[in-house]
VOVEX-190083 format. One record per residue (C-alpha): x, y, z negated. Coordinates in steps of 0.1 Angstrom, whole numbers, padded with zeros to 4 digits, always signed. Each point is the difference from the previous one (the first is absolute). Layout:
XYZ
...
This chain:
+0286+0388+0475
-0033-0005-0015
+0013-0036-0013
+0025+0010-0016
-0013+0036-0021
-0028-0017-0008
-0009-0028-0025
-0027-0020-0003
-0020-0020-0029
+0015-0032-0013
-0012-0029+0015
+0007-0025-0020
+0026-0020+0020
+0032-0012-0016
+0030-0002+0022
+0036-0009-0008
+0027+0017+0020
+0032-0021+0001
+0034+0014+0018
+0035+0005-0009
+0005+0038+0015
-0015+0026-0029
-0007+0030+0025
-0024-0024+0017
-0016-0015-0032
-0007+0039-0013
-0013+0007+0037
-0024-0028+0004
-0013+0002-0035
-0009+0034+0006
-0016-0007+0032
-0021-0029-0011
-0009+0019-0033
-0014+0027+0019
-0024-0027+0018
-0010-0009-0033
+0015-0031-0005
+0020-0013-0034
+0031-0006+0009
+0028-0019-0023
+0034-0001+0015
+0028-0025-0001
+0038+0002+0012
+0008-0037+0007
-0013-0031+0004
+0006-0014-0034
-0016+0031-0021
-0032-0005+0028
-0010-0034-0009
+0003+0006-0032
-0027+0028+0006
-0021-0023+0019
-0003-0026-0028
-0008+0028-0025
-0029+0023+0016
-0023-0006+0028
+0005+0018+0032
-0020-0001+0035
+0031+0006+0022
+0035-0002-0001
+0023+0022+0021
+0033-0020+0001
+0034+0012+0015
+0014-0027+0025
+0032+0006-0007
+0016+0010-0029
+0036-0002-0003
+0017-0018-0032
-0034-0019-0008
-0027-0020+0011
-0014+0007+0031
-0033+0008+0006
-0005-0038+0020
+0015-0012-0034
-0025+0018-0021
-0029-0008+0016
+0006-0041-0003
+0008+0005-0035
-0032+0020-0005
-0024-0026+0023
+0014-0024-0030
-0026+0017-0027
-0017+0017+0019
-0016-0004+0035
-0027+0022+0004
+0022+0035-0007
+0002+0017+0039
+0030+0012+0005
+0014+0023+0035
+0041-0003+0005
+0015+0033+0007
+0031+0005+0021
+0027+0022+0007
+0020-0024+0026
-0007-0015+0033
+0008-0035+0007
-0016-0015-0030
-0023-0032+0010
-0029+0006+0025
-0025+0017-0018
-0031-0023+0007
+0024-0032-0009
+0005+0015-0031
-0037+0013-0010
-0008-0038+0006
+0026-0013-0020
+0001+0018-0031
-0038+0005+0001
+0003+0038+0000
-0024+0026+0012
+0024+0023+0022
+0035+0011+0012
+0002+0036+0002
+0033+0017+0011
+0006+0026-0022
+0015+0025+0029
-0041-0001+0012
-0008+0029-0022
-0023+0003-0027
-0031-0001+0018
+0004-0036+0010
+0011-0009-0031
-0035+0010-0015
-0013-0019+0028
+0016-0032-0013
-0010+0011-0034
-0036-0004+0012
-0002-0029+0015
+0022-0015-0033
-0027+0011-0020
-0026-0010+0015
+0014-0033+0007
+0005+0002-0043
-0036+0007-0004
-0015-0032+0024
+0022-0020-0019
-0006+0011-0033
-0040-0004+0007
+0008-0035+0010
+0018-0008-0031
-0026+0015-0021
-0030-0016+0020
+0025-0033-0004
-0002+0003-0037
-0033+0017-0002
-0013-0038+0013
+0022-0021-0023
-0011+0019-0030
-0037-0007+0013
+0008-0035+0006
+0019-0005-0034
-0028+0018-0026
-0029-0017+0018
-0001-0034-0021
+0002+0026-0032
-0033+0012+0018
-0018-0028+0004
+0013-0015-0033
-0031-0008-0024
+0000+0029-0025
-0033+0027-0014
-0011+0026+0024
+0017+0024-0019
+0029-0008-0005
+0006-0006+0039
-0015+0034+0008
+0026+0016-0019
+0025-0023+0014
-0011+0011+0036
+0007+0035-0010
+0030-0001-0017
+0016-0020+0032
-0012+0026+0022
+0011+0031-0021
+0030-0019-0010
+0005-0005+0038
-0005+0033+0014
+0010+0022-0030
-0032+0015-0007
-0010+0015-0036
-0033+0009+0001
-0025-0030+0015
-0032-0017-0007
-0015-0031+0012
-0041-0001+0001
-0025-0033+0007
-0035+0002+0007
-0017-0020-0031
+0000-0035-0002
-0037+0000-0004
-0001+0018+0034
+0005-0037+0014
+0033+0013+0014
+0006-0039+0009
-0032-0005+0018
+0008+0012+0038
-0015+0035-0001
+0012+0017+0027
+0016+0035-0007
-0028+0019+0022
-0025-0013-0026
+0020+0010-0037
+0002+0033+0015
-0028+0004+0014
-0013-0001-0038
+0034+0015-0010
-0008+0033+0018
-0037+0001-0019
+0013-0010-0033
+0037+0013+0000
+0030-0018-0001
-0006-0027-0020
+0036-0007-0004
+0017-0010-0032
+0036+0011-0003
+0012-0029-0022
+0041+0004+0002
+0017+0035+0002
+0034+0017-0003
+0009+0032-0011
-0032+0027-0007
-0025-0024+0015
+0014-0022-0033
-0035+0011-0017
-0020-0022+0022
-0025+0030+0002
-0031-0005+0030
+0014+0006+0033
-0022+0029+0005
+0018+0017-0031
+0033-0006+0013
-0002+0011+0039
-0014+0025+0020
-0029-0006+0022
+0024+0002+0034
+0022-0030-0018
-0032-0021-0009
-0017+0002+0039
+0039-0009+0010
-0001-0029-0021
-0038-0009+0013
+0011+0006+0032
+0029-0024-0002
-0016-0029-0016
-0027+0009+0030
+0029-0006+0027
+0016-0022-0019
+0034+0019+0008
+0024+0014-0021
+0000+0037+0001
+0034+0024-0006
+0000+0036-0004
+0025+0025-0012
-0019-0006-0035
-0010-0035-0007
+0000-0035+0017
-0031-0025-0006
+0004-0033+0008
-0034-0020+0000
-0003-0034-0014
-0022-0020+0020
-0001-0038+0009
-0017-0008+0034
-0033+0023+0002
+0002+0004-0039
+0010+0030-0020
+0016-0004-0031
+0013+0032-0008
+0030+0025+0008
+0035+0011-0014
+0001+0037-0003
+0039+0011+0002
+0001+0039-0006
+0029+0009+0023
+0006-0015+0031
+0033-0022+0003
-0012-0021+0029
+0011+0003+0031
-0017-0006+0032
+0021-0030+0005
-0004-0013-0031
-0035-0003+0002
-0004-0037+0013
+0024-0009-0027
-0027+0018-0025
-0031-0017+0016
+0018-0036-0004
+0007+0005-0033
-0037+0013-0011
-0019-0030+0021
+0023-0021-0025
-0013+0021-0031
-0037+0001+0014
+0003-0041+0000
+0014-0003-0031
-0022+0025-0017
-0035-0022+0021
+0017-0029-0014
+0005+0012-0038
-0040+0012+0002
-0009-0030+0008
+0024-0017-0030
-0015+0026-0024
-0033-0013+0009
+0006-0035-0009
+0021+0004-0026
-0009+0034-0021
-0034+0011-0019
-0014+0031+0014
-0010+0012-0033
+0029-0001-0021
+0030-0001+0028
+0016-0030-0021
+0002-0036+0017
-0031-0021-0003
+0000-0034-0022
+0006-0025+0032
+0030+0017+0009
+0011+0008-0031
+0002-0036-0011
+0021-0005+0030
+0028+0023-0010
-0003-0012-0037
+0007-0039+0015
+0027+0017+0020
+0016+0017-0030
-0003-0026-0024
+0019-0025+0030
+0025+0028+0004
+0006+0002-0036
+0010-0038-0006
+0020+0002+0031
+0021+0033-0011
-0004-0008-0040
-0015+0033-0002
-0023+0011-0026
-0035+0019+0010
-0031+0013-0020
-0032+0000+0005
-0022+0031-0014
-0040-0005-0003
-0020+0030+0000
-0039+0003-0010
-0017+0044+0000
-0017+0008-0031
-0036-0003+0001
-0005+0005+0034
-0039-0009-0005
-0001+0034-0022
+0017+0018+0028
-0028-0019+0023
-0033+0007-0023
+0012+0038-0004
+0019+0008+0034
-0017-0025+0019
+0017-0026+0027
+0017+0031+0016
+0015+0013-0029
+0009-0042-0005
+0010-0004+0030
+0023+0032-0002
+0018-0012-0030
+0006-0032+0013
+0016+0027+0030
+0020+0016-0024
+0010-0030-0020
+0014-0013+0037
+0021+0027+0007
+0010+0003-0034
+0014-0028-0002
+0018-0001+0037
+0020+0031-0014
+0013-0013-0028
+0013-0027+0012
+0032-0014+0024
-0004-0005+0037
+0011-0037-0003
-0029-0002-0027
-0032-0016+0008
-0035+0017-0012
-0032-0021+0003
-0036+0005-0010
-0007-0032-0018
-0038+0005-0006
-0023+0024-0004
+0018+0024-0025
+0031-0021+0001
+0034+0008+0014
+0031-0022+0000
+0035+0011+0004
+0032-0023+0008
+0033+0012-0009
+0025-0018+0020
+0033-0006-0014
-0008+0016-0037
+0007-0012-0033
-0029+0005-0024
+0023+0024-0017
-0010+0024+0027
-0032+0001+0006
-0006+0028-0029
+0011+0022+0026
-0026-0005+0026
-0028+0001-0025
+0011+0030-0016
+0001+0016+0033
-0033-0012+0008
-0016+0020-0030
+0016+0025+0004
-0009+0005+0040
-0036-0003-0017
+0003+0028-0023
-0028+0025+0015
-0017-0023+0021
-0040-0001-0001
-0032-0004+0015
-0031+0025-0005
-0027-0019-0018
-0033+0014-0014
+0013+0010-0033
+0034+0018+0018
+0033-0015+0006
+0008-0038-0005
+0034-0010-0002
+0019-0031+0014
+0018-0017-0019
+0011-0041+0000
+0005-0033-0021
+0031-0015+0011
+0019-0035-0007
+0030-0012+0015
+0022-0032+0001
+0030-0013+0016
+0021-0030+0018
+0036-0006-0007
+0011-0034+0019
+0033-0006-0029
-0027-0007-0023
-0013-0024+0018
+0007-0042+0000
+0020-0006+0031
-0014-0035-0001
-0032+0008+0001
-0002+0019+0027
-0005-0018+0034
+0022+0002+0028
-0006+0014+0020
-0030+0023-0012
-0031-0013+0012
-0031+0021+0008
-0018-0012-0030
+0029+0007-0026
+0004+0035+0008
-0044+0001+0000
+0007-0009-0036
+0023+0029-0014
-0021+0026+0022
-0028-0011-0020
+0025-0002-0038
+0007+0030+0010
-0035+0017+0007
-0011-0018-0030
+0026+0012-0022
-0006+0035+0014
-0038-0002-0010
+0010-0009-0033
+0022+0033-0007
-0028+0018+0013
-0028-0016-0019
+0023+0012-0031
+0001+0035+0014
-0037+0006+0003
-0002-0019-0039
+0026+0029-0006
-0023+0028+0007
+0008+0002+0038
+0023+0025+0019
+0032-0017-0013
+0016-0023+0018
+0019-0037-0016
+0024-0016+0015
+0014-0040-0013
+0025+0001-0016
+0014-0035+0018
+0002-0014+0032
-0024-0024+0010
């Protein structure tokens, strides 16, 4: 009697009841309601499939016989058609049907239960249906858990800025799980992250000197970017010490903290606030963060080669190779691009008065400046010493008003402290462009050779310099851009 006056907390399970008799349907659903389940109920074989393509449920209760319709042999064959991993236990009112076991095997069904067992065995085979569900569904999931992994890992490991692909790494694993507030943190690259230091020694000077982490992606309220310390409790930041110590991910009823580490080296963690990992789940979560460790070692050691430490923009060598890139690209896709030269404004003021710190921080500034105003498929280099260069793929000349306008105005306010107070920073630019229809077809060689496309990089450069030589003769801080193509 106690099963039946009482009723206990849903559970979460959806069932679908399916039989042709009403007094039964009200009777079972009330039965399995009070168990806690969800229960949907259908009274034939046609209205039940249609169910099935429509909602998810973890177990089907199907009447074998039903008269005027499908049967319930019927129904499950036309259901194994869509969908194969739905369990589903045959219920029957009549002897004589087909051996139970023969049929079990055939249909690929979970159980047989005779109806005139009682409910008690009835519940039983609702057990062991669920259960069955739940193996099953973990499978599945764990199934395409792995073939998510194995289809985002060339995105990974695809050359792209260190940014950019932390950010990516979060999003997928947010995206993934559901998760709205999340941060991913890296110990600094001039920690010599990529140099074999064994976890035991970062934190050994971790624990002296604090965290050391740097959250550089986030979701939700971590979206600030503010210092670890600011954002978590102490318990949370000796968790996440802890994990990167064990190199294990670590679940609670709070947060999960996955640790990022390739081999004996740690490279960081993602911090997910609530905790939507299973147990089961957690070698799936562990292949997918040794794929993001390797891809963030192998961006490091990309940004080494390839970006200036001061300024964050691409350095000349490298920049030169995307500019011959480009330029091919354009002639191939007749496709315009521009090319923007960029010189600060007395920096050797800013240097006598601020000295090579406060130089050095406007060339900073200058860097990141320039990185936010532009696109992502834009290419920012440092060119020389006060010199940046910007390549605009793809854009008329027509346009590029819009990237320098943007650029002074992401300067408004920016300064260094010099002896005499506040200096501001402000830039001399000129800018040119390439349009291929303007161009002789029959002097251009086919196909392009190295040294051709050598020579427009430099027209190009050239051209630039000119605009900006008649920029600075304008009083600096303005920008001119040609007025033709080259």
């Amino acid at each position: 009697m106690a099963r039946i006056n009482s009723k206990k907390a849903p559970n979460g399970k959806r069932i679908l009841l399916v039989d042709d008799q009403e007094d039964y349907r009200i009777v079972t659903q009330t039965l399995l309601e009070r168990e806690g389940y969800e229960v949907y109920t259908a009274s034939n074989g046609i209205e039940a499939i249609e169910l099935v393509k429509q909602q998810h449920f973890d177990l089907v209760l199907l009447d074998y016989f039903m008269p005027g319709g499908m049967t319930g042999e019927e129904v499950v064959q036309e259901i194994r058609k869509f969908n194969e991993y739905i369990q589903v236990i045959l219920q029957t009112g009549y002897s004589g049907e087909h051996p139970p076991r023969d049929m079990m095997r055939a249909l690929d069904i979970q159980g047989y239960h005779d109806k005139s067992d009682g409910p008690e065995k009835l519940l039983l085979w609702v057990d062991v249906g669920l259960k069955s569900a739940y193996t099953v569904q973990m499978l599945y999931k764990s199934r395409q858990g792995l073939k998510y992994i194995l289809e985002i890992t060339p995105e990974l490991h695809k050359i792209q800025m260190v940014e950019n692909l932390l950010q990516g790494i979060l999003l997928q694993v947010t995206g993934l799980l559901g998760i709205v507030n999340s941060f991913l943190a890296v110990l600094p690259e001039e920690a010599d992250t990529i140099d074999n230091i064994s976890t035991s020694d970062i934190f050994i000077a971790m624990l002296e000197e604090g965290t050391n982490l740097e959250i550089r992606a986030a979701t939700g309220k971590f979206s600030d970017n503010s210092p670890i310390e600011r954002s978590l409790e102490g318990s949370k930041i000796r968790k996440i010490k802890d994990a990167l110590i064990k190199t294990e991910v670590y679940l609670s009823n709070e947060c999960s903290i996955i640790p990022l580490v390739v081999g004996e080296t740690a490279l960081g963690i993602i911090y997910l606030e609530q905790n939507d990992i299973r147990p089961e789940d957690v070698e799936l979560v562990n292949i997918f963060a040794n794929q993001a460790a390797a891809a963030i070692q192998n961006a490091y050691l990309y940004s080494t080669a390839t970006i200036d430490k001061l300024t964050g923009v691409y350095v000349r060598s490298f920049f030169i190779q995307q500019l011959m890139r480009e330029i091919r690209a354009s002639f191939r896709q007749k496709s315009p691009l521009s090319l923007i030269l960029l010189d600060i404004d007395y920096l050797k003021q800013i240097n006598d008065t601020a000295g090579h710190l406060g130089g050095d921080q406007a060339l900073s500034i200058m860097g990141s400046t320039l990185k936010k105003s532009t696109r992502v498929n834009d290419i920012v280099g440092r060119y020389g010493g006060d010199e940046f260069i910007i390549l605009l793929p793809n854009t008329p000349l027509e346009n590029v008003h819009n990237i320098t306008e943007r650029i002074y105005e992401n300067l408004q306010g920016c300064h260094v402290e010099g002896h005499f107070g506040s200096i501001p920073i402000q830039c001399s630019m000129g800018a040119c462009g390439l349009k291929i229809q303007d161009f002789e077809h029959g002097n251009i060689p086919q196909p392009y050779t190295q040294s051709y496309l050598e020579e427009i990089a430099k027209l190009l450069i050239d051209r630039a310099d000119k605009m900006l030589y008649q920029a600075k003769k304008n009083g600096r801080s303005c920008a001119v851009i040609e007025q033709s193509y080259i």
